[in-house]
Backbone as CSV, one residue per row, in Angstrom:
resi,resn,N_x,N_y,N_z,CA_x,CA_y,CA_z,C_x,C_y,C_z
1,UNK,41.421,-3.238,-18.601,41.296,-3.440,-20.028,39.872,-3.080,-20.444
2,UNK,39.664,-2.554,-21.449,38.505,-1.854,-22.482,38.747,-1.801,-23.508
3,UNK,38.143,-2.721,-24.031,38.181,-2.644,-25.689,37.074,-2.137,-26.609
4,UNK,37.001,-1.297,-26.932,35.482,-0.903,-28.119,35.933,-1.428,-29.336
5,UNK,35.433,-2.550,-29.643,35.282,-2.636,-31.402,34.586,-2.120,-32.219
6,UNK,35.120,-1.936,-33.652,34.283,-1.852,-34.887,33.206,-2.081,-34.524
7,UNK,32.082,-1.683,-35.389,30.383,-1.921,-35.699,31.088,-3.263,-36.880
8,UNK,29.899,-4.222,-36.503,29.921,-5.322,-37.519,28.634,-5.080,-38.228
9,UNK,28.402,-6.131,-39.242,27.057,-5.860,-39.366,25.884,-6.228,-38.402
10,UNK,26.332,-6.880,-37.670,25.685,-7.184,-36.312,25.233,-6.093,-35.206
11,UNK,26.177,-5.651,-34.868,26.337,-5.339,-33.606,28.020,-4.730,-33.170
12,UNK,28.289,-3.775,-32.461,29.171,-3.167,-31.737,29.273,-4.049,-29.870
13,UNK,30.464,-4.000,-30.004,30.849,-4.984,-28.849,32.299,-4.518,-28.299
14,UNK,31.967,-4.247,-26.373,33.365,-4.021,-25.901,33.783,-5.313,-25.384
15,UNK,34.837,-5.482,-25.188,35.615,-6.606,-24.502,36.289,-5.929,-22.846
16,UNK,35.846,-6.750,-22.121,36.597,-6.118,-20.462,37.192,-6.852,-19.533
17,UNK,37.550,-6.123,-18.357,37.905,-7.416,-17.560,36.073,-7.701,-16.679
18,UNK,36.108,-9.148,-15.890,34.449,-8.791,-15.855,34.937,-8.224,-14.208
19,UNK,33.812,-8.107,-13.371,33.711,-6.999,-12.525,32.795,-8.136,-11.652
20,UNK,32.956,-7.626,-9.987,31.784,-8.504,-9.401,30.710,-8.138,-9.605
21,UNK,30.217,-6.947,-9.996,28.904,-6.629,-10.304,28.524,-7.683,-11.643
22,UNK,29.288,-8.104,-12.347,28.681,-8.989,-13.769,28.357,-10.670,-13.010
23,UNK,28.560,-11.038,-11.633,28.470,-12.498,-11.195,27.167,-12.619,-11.960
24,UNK,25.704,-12.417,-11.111,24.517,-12.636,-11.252,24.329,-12.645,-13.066
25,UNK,24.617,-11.724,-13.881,24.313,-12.033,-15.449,25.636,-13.300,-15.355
26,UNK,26.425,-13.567,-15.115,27.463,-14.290,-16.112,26.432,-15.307,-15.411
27,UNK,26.314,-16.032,-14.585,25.932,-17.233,-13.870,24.710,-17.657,-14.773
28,UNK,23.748,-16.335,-15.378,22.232,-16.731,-16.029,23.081,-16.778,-17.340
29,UNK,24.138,-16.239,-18.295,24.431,-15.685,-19.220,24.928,-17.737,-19.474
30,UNK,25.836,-18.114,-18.514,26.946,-19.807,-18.713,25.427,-20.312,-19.018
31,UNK,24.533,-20.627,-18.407,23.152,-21.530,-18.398,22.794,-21.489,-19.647
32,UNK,22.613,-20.079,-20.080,22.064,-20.156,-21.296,22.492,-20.404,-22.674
33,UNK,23.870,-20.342,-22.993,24.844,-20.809,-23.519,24.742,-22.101,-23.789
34,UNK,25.100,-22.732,-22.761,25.410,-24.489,-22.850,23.910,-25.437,-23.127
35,UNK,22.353,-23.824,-22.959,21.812,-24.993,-23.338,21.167,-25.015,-25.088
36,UNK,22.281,-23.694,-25.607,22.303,-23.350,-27.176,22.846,-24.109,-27.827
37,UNK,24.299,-25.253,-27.477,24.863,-25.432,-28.445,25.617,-26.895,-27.890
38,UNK,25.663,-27.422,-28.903,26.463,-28.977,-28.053,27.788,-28.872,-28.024
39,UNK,28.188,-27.630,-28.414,29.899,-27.494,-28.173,30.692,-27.462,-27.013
40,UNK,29.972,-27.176,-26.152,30.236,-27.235,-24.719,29.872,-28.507,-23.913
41,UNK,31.035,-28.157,-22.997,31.022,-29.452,-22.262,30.179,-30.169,-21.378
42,UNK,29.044,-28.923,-20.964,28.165,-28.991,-20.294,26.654,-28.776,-20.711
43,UNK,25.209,-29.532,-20.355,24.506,-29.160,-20.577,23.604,-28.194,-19.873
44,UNK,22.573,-27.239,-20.401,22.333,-26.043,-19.446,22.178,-26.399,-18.031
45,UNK,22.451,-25.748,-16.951,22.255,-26.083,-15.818,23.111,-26.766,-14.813
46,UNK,23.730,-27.735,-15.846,25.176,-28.427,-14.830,25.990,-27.589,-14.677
47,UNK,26.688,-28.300,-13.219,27.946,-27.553,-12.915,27.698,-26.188,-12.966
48,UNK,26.337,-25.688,-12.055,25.722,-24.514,-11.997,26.702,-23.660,-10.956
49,UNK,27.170,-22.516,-11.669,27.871,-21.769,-10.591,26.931,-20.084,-10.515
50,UNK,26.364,-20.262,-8.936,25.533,-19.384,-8.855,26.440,-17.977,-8.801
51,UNK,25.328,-16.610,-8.236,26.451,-15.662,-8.805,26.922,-15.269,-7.247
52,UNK,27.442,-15.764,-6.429,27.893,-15.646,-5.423,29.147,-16.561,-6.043
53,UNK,29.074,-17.678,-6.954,30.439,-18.630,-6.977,30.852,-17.762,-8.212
54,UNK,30.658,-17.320,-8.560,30.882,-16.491,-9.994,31.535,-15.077,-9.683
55,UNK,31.123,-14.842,-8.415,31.511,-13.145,-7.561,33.153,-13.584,-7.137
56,UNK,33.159,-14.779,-6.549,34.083,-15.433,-6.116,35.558,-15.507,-6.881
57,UNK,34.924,-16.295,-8.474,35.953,-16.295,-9.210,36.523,-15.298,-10.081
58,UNK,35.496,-14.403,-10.172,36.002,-12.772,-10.226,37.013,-12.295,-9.296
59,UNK,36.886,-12.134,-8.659,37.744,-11.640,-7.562,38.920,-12.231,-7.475
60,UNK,38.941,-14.309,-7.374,40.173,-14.470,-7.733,40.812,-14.382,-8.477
61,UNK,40.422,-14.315,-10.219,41.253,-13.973,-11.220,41.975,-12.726,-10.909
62,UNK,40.950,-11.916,-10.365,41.774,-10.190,-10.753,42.644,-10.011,-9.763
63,UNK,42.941,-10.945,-8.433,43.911,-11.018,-7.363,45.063,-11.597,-7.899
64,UNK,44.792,-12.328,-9.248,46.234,-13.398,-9.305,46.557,-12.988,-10.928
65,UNK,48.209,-12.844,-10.600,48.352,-12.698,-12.148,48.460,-13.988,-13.136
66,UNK,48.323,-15.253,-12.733,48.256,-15.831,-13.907,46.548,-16.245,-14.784
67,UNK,45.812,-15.585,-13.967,44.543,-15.666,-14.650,43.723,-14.517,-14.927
68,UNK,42.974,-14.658,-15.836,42.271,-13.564,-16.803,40.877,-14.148,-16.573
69,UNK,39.968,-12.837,-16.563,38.297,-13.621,-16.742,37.858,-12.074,-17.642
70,UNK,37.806,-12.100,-18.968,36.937,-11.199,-19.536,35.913,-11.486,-20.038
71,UNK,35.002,-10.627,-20.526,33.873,-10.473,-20.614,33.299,-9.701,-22.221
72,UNK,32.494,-10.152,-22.793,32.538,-9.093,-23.855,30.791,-8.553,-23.655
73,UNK,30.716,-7.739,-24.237,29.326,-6.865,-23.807,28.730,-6.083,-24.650
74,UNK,27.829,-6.367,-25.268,27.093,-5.922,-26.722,25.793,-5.652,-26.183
75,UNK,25.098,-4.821,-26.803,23.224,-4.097,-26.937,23.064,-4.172,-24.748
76,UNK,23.765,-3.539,-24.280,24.145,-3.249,-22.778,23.662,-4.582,-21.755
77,UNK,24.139,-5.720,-22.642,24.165,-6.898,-22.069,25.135,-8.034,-22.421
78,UNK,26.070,-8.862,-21.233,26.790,-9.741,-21.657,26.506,-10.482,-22.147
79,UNK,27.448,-10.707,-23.791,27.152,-11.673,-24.810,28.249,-12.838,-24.787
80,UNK,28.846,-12.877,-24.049,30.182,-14.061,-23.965,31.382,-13.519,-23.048
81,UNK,32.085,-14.698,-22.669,33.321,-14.735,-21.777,34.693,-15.472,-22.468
82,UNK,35.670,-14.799,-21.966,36.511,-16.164,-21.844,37.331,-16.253,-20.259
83,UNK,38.179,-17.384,-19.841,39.276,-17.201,-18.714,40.227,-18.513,-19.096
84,UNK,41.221,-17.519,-18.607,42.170,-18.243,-18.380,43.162,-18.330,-17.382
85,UNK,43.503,-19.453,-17.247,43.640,-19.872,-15.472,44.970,-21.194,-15.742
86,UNK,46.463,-20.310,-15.081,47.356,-21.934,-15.426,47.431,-22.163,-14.132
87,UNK,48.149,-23.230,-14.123,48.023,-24.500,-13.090,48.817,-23.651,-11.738
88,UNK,48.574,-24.703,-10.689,49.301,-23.818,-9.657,50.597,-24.661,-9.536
89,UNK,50.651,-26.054,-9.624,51.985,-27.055,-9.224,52.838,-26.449,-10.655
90,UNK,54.285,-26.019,-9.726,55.146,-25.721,-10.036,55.799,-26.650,-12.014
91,UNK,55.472,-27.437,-11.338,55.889,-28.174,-13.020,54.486,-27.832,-14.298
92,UNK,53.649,-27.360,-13.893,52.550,-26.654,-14.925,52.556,-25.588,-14.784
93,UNK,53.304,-24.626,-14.097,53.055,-23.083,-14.066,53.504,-22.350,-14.978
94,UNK,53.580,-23.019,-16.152,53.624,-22.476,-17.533,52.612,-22.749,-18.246
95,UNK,51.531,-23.363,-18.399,50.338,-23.530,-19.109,49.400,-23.161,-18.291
96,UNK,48.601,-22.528,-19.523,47.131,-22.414,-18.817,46.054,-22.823,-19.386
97,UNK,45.046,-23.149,-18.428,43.712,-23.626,-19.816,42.888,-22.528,-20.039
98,UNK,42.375,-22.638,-21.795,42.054,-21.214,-22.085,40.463,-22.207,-22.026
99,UNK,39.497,-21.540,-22.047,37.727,-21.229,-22.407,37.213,-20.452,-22.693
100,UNK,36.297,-20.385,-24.196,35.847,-18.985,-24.116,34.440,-19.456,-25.314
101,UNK,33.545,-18.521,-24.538,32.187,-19.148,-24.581,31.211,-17.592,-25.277
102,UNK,30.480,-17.938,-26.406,29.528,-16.026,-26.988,28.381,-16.782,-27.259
103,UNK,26.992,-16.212,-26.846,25.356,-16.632,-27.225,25.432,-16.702,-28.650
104,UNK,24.847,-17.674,-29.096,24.747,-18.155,-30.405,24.225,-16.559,-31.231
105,UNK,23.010,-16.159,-31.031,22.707,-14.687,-31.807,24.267,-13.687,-31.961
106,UNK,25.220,-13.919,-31.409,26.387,-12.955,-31.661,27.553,-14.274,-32.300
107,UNK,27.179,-14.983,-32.900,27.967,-15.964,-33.157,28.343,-15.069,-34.341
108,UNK,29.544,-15.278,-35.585,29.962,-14.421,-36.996,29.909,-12.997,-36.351
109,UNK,30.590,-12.535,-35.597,30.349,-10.645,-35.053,32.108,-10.491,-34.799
110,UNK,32.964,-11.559,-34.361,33.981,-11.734,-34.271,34.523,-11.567,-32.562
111,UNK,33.265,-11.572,-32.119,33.406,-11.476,-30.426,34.259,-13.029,-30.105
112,UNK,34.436,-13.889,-30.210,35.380,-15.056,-30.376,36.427,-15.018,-30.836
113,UNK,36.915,-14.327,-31.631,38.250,-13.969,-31.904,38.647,-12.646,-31.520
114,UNK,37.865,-11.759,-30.736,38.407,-10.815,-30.282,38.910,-11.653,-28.507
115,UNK,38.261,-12.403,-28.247,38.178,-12.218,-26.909,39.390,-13.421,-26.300
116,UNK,39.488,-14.372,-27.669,40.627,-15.054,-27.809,42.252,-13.873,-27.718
117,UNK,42.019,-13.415,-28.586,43.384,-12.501,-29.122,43.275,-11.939,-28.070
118,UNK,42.362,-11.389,-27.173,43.126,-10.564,-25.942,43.588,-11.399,-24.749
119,UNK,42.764,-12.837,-24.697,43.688,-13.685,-23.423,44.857,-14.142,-24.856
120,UNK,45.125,-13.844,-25.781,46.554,-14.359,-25.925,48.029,-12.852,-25.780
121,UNK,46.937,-11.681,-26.397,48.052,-10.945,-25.810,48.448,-10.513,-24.333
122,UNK,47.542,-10.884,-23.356,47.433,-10.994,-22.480,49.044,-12.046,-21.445
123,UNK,48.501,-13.307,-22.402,49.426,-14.088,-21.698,50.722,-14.030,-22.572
124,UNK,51.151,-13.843,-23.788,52.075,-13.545,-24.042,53.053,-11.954,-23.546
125,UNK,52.262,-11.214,-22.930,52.917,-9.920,-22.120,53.367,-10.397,-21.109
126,UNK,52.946,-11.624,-20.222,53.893,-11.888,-19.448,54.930,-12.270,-19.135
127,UNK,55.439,-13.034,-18.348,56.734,-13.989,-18.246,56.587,-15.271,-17.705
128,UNK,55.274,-15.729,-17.171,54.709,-17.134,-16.850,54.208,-17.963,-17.505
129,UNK,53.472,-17.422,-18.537,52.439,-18.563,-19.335,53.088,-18.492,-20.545
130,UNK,53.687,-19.774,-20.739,54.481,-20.266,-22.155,53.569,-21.107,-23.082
131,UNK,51.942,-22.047,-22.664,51.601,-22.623,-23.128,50.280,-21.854,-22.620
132,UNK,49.197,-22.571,-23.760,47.485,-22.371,-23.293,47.199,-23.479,-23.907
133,UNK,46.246,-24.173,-23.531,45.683,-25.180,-23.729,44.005,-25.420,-23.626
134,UNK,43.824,-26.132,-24.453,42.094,-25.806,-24.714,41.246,-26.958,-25.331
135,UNK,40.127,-27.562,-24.969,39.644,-28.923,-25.515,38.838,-28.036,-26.297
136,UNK,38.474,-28.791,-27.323,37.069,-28.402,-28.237,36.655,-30.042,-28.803
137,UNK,35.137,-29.770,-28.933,34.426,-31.144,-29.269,34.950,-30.564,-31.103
138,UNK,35.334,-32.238,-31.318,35.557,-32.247,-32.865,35.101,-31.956,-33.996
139,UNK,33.397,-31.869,-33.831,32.896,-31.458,-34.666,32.269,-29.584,-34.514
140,UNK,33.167,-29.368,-33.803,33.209,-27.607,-33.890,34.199,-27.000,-34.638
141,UNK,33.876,-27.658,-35.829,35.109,-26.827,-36.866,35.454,-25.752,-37.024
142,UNK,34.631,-24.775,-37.063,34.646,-23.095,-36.774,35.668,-22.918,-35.473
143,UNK,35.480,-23.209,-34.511,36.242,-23.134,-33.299,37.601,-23.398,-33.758
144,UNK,37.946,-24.574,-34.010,39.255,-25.391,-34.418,39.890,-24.510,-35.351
145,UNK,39.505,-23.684,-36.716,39.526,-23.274,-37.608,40.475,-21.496,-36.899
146,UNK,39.306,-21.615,-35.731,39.976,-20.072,-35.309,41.020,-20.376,-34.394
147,UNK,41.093,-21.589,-33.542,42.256,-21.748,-33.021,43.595,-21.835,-33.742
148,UNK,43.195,-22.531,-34.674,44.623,-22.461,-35.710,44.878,-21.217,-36.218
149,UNK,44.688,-20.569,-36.508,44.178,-19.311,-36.832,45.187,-18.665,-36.105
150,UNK,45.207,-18.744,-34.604,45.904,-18.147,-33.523,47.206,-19.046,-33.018
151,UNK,47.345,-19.948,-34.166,48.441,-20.469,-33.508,48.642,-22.036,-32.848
152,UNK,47.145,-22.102,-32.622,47.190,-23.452,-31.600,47.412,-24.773,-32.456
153,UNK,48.013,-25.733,-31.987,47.906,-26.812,-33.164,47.255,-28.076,-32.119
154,UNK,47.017,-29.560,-33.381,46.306,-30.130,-32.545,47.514,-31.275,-31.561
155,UNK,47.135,-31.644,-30.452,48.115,-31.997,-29.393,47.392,-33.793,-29.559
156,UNK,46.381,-34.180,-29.189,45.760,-35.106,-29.748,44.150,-35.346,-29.605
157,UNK,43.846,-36.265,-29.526,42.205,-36.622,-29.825,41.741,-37.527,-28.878
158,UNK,40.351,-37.771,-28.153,40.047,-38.057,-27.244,38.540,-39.116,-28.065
159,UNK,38.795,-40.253,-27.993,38.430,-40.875,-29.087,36.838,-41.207,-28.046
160,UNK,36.016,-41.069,-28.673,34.769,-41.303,-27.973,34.718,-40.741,-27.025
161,UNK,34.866,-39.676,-26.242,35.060,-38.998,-24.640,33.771,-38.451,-24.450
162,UNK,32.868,-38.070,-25.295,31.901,-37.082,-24.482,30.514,-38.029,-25.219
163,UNK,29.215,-37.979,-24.603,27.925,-38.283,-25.427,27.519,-37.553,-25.260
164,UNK,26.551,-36.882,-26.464,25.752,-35.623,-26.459,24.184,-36.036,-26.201
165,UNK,23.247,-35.390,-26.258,21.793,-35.521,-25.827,21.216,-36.876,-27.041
166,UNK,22.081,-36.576,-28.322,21.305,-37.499,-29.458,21.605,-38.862,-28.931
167,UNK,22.805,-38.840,-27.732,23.149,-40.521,-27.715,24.246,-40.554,-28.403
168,UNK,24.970,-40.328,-29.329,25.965,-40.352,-29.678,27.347,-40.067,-28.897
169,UNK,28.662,-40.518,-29.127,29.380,-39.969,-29.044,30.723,-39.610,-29.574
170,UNK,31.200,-38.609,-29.063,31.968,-37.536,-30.085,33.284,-37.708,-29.787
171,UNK,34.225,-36.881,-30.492,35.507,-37.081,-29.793,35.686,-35.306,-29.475
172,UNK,36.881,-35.302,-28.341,37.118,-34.157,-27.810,38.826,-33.893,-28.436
173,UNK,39.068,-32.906,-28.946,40.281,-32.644,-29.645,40.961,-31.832,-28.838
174,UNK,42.353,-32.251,-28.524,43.002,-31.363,-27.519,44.120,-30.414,-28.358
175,UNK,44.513,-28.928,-28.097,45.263,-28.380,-29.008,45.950,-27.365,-27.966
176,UNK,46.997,-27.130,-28.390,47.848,-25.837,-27.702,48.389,-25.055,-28.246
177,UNK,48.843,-23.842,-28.194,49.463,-22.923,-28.952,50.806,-22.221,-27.438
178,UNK,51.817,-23.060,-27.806,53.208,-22.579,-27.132,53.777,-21.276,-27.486
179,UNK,54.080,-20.750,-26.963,54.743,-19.405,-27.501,56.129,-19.674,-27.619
180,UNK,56.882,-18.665,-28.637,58.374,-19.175,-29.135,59.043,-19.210,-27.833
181,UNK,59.861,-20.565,-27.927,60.558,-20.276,-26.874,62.292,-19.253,-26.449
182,UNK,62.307,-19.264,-27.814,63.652,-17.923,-28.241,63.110,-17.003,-27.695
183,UNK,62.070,-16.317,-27.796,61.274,-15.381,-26.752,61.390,-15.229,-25.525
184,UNK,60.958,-16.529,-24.905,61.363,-17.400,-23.497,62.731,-17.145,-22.950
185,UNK,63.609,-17.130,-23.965,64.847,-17.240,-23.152,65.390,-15.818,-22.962
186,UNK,64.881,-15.104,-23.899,65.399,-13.379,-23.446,64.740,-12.507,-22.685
187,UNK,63.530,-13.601,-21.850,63.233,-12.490,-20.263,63.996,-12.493,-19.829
């Protein structure tokens, strides 16, 4: 997969699958991300996956068909990811959990809804993944806004689940977007 988009007023951006050569940037690219924005679940540095664990999960996505790891790539450097990865036990091997993460400077460029829409046409071309599933902290309305957008609705709410750096804490909103299942039944 290669996608060239439109010029925004931003910036021009392809969408790909990522490659083991991208481990070492994605590994510095996740760090720097999580320590831009409190939308994520993590703060910079945790749950550090170096680029040897990052080479790793490259390789397994592109070995297995129920998971996706793309990449999008603007001014000849990665500006965001998403993957998606469903369960392996037989009674979840219809959902998958989606994530998908762009550096705040490419935030409004539409690299988030491009990179969404391709893990959804993605998993709707197949014949395994009937569900995706995806947390977002509640007060990421933009996020929520584009998930619905695509379909997802909200599943429920996670009432106090996360504290952010201020001390506070937030709730985590859980949402899915099922694909028709009349669809489903004429593979």
């Amino acid at each position: 997969m290669r996608s060239e988009q439109p010029a925004t007023e931003k910036t021009r951006y392809i969408i790909r699958y990522a490659e083991a050569r991208d481990a070492a940037e994605l590994s510095e690219l996740r760090v720097r991300i999580d320590g831009e924005t409190e939308h994520m679940d993590r703060e910079a540095g945790e749950a550090l996956i170096d680029e040897r664990g990052f080479a790793e999960l490259i390789e397994a996505d592109r070995s297995s068909p129920v998971r996706l790891f793309l990449v999008a790539e603007a001014d000849d450097r990665l500006v965001g990811y998403a993957r998606c990865e469903a369960g392996s036990l037989r009674r979840f091997a219809h959902r998958a959990e989606f994530g998908v993460c762009v550096l705040r400077d490419y935030w409004g460029c539409g690299i988030g809804s491009s990179l969404l829409r391709a893990v959804l046409e993605w998993a709707d071309a197949g014949e395994t993944i009937a569900k995706i599933q995806l947390s977002v902290v509640a007060t990421n309305e933009s996020a929520i806004r584009l998930y619905r957008k695509y379909g997802f609705e909200i599943e429920g709410v996670l009432r106090n689940d996360r504290i952010h750096a201020d001390g506070r804490f937030y709730d985590t909103v859980l949402m899915g977007r099922f694909r028709d299942r009349a669809s489903l039944a004429g593979r």
